[in-house]
LOGUMI-760379 format. One record per residue (C-alpha): residue number from 1; residue in one letter; y, z, x. Coordinates in steps of 0.2 Angstrom, whole numbers, m for minus. Example, Ala and Ser with C-alpha at 12.3 -4.5 7.8 and 13.67 -1.06 7.14 Angstrom:
residues 2
[1,A,[m22,39,62]]
[2,S,[m5,36,68]]
This chain:
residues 296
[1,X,[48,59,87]]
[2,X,[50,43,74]]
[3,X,[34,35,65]]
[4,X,[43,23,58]]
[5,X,[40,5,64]]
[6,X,[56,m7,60]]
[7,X,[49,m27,53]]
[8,X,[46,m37,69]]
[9,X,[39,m23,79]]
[10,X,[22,m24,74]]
[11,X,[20,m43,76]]
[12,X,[7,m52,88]]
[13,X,[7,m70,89]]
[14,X,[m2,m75,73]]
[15,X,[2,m60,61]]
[16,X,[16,m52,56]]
[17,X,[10,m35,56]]
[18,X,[m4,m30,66]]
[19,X,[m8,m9,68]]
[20,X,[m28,m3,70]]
[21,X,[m28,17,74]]
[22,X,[m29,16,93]]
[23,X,[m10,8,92]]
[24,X,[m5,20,76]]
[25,X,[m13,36,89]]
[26,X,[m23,40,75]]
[27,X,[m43,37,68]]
[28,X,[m44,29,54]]
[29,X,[m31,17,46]]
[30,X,[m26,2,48]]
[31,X,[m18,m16,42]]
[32,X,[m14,m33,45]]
[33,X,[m3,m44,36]]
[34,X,[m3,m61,39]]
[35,X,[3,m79,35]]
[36,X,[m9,m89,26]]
[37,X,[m11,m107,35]]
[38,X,[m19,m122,25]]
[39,X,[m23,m132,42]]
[40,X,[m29,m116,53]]
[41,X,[m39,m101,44]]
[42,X,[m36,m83,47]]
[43,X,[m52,m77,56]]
[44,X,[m57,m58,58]]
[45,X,[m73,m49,64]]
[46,X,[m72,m33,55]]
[47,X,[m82,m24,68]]
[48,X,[m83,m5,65]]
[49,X,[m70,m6,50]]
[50,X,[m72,m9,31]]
[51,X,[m58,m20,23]]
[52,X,[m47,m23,7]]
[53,X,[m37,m41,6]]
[54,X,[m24,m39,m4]]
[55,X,[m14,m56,m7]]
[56,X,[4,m51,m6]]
[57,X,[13,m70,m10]]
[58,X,[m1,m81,m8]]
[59,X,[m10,m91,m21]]
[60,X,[m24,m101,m22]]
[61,X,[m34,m94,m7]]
[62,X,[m52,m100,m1]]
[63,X,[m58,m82,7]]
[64,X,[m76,m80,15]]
[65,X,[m85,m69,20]]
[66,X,[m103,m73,29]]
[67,X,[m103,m90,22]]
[68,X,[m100,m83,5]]
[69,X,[m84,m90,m2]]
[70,X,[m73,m82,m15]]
[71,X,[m59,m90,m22]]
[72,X,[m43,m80,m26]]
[73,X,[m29,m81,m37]]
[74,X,[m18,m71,m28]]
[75,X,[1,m73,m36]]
[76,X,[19,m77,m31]]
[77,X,[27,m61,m24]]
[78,X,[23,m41,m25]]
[79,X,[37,m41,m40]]
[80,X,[27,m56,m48]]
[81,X,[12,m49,m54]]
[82,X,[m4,m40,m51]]
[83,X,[m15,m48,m39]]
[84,X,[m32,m52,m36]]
[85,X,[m42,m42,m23]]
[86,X,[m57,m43,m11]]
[87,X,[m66,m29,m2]]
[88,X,[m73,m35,14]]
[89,X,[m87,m25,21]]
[90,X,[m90,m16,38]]
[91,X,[m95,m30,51]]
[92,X,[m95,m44,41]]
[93,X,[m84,m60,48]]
[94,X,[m68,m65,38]]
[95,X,[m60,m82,36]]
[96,X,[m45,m83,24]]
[97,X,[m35,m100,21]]
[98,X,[m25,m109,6]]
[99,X,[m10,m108,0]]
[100,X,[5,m104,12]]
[101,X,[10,m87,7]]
[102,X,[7,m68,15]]
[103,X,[m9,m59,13]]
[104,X,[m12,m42,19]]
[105,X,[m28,m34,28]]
[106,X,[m29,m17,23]]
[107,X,[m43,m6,35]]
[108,X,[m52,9,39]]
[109,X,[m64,15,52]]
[110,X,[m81,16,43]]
[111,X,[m100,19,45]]
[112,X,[m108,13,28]]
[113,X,[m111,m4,22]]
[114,X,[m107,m7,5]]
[115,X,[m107,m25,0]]
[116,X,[m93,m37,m2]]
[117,X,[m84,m35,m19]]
[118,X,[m72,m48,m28]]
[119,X,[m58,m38,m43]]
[120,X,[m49,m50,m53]]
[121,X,[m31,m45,m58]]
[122,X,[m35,m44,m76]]
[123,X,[m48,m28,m71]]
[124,X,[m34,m20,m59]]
[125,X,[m28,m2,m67]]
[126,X,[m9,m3,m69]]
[127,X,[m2,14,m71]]
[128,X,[16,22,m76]]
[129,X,[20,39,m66]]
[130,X,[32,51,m66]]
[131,X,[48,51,m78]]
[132,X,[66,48,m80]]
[133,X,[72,42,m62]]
[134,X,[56,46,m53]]
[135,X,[46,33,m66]]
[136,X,[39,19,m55]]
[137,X,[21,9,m58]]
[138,X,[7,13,m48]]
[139,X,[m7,m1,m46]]
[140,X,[m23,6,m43]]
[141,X,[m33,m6,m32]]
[142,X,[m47,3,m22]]
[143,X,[m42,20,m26]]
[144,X,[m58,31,m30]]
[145,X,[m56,32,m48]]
[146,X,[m54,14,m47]]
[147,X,[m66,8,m35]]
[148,X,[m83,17,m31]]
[149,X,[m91,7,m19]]
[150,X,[m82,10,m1]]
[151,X,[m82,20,14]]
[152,X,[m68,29,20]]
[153,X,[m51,15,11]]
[154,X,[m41,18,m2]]
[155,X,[m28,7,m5]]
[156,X,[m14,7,m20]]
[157,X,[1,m1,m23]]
[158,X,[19,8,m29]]
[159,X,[35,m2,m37]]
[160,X,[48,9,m39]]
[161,X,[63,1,m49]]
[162,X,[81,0,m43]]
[163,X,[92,17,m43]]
[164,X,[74,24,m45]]
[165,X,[63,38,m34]]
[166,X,[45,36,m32]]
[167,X,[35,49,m19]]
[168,X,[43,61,m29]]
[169,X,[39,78,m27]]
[170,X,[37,76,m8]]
[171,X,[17,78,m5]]
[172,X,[6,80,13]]
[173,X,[m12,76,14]]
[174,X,[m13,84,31]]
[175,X,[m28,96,34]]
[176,X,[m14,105,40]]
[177,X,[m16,127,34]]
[178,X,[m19,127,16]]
[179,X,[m18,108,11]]
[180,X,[m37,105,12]]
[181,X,[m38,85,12]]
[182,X,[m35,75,25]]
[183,X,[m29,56,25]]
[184,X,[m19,45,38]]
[185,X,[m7,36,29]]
[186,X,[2,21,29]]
[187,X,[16,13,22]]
[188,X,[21,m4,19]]
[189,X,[37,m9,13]]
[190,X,[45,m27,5]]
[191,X,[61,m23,m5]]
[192,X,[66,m36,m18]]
[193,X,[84,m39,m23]]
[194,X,[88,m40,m43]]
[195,X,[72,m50,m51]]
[196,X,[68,m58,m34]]
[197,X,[44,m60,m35]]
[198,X,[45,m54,m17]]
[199,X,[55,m46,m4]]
[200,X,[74,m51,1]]
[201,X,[81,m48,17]]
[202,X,[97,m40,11]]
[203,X,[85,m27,1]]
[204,X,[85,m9,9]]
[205,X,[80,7,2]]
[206,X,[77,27,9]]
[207,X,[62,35,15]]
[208,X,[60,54,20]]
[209,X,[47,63,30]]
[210,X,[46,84,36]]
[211,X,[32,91,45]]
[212,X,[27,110,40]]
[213,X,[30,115,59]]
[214,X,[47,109,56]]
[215,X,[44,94,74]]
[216,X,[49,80,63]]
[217,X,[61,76,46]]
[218,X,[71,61,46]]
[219,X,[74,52,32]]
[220,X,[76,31,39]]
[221,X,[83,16,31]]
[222,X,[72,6,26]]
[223,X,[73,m15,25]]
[224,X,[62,m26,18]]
[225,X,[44,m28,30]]
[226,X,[46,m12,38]]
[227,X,[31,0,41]]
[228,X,[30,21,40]]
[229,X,[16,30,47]]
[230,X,[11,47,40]]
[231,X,[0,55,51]]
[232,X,[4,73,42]]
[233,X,[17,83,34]]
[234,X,[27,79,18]]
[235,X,[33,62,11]]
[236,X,[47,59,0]]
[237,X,[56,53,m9]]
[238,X,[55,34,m8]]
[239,X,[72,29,m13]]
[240,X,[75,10,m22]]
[241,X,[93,8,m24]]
[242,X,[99,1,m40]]
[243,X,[96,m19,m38]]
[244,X,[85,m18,m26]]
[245,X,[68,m13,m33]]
[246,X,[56,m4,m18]]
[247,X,[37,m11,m16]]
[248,X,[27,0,m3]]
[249,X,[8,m3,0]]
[250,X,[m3,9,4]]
[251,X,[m18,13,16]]
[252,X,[m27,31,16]]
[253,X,[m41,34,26]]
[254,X,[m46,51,33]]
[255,X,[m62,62,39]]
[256,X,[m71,69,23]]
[257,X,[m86,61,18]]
[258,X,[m78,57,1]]
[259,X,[m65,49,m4]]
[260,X,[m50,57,m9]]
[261,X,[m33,56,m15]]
[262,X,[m28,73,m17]]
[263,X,[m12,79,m10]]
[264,X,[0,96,m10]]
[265,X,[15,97,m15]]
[266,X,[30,106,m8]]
[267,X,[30,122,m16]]
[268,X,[49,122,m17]]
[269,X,[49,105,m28]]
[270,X,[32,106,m38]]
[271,X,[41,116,m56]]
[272,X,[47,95,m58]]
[273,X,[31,88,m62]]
[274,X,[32,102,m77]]
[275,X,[48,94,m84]]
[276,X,[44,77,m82]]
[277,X,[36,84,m99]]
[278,X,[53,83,m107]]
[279,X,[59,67,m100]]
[280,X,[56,49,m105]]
[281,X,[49,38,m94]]
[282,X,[60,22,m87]]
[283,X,[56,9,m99]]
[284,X,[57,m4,m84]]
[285,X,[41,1,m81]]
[286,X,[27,m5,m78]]
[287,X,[34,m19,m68]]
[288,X,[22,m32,m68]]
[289,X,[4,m35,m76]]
[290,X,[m12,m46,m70]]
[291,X,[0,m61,m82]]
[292,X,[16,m58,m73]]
[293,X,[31,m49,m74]]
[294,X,[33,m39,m88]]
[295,X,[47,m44,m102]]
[296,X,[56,m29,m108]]
């Protein structure tokens, strides 16, 4: 059993990647990334799901949502900058056009409304995590200590230099014996090549995945638009070999009324967060900023 889904595989007609949770054989998570058209608007009825838009190499967008419009920035490329985002609420009707570029539709299954929500890249937390060869930038986008006012979505963004390992310890968030939070996760991949804004199609990296029951543990290549789905056990590392720096997306969605983050490590690997004390931190990172990429 594989949950890895190679680029191309996920595509409909008029997205690039399409994956709600009937398809995924899950309940909550979801996304859609699409190309942004000037002539032709990208239309949605978010009908029983809650959205984040998440301009991946789009700029210049006209987004709106029940006749309200909201302009977005959006940027170049995911090794560009920091983007602009856009929460999207439960029910409302989507339209997204502007600038040719790709623009991802993060979603979750979700009973409460909370209104429509525009964040400017200046107000996006930017993070440096881990150290040594596990540093790698974490952008905080509607993650709960970042963003209060949603349902069931989280949504962050990881770059993970060249030569460099990011989901490092491996980490569940299964619900599965003593790990009490739950989250269906998802995990979008675009995979740059030396300072290229967005992903190359040369680029590939290395992601592994073990379940507690021992049922699944591969560890897959990965090339630039692929998708992994983790519907339970460990994850990691994410592996960006040197010259090709590793962007992943992710979506987190789960059962417990709040919104969590949390994880468990494996308790073989967990002393390392311990000596990351000792360590420094790559001074690659962070990456990029709500201005651009950042000059070291």
């Amino acid at each position: 059993m594989s949950w890895y889904r190679p680029a191309g595989s996920l595509a409909t007609p008029t997205t690039q990647v399409s994956i709600d949770p009937q398809a995924a054989g899950w309940t909550y998570s979801g996304i859609e990334v699409f190309e942004v058209n000037p002539l032709l608007p990208f239309t949605r009825l978010l009908d029983g799901i809650e959205g984040v838009l998440v301009p991946l190499s789009a700029s210049d967008l006209v987004v709106v949502i029940d006749d309200v419009t909201y302009p977005m920035t959006g940027r170049k490329g995911v090794f560009d900058a920091v983007s602009d985002w856009l929460y999207v609420p439960l029910g409302s009707k989507l339209s997204v056009s502007g600038g040719i570029g790709e623009v991802a539709l993060c979603t979750a299954r979700a009973t409460n409304v909370h209104p429509a929500c525009y964040t400017s890249a200046s107000e996006v937390v930017v993070e440096v995590r881990g150290a040594g060869r596990a540093t790698r930038q974490v952008t905080n986008i509607a993650t709960p200590g970042s963003f209060t006012a949603a349902d069931k979505i989280n949504v962050c963004e990881v770059i993970t230099p060249g030569g460099n390992w990011s989901s490092w310890p491996p980490h569940r968030h299964d619900g599965i014996t003593d790990c009490p939070t739950n989250n269906e996760e998802i995990y979008y991949f675009r995979i740059g090549k030396g300072e290229s804004a967005h992903g190359n199609s040369s680029g590939q990296g290395f992601f592994h995945v073990y379940t507690v029951d021992g049922q699944v543990d591969e560890t897959v290549t990965i090339y630039d638009g692929d998708v992994y789905l983790v519907p339970q056990g460990y994850h990691g590392p994410t592996i960006a070999p040197p010259e090709y720096p590793m962007y992943f997306l992710n979506v987190l969605a789960g059962p417990a009324p709040e919104r969590s983050m949390s994880f468990c490590d494996d308790p073989q690997h967990h002393w390392i967060r311990a000596d990351w004390e000792s360590q420094a931190q790559d001074p690659r990172c962070p990456v990029t900023s709500s201005t651009g990429r950042v000059q070291q």
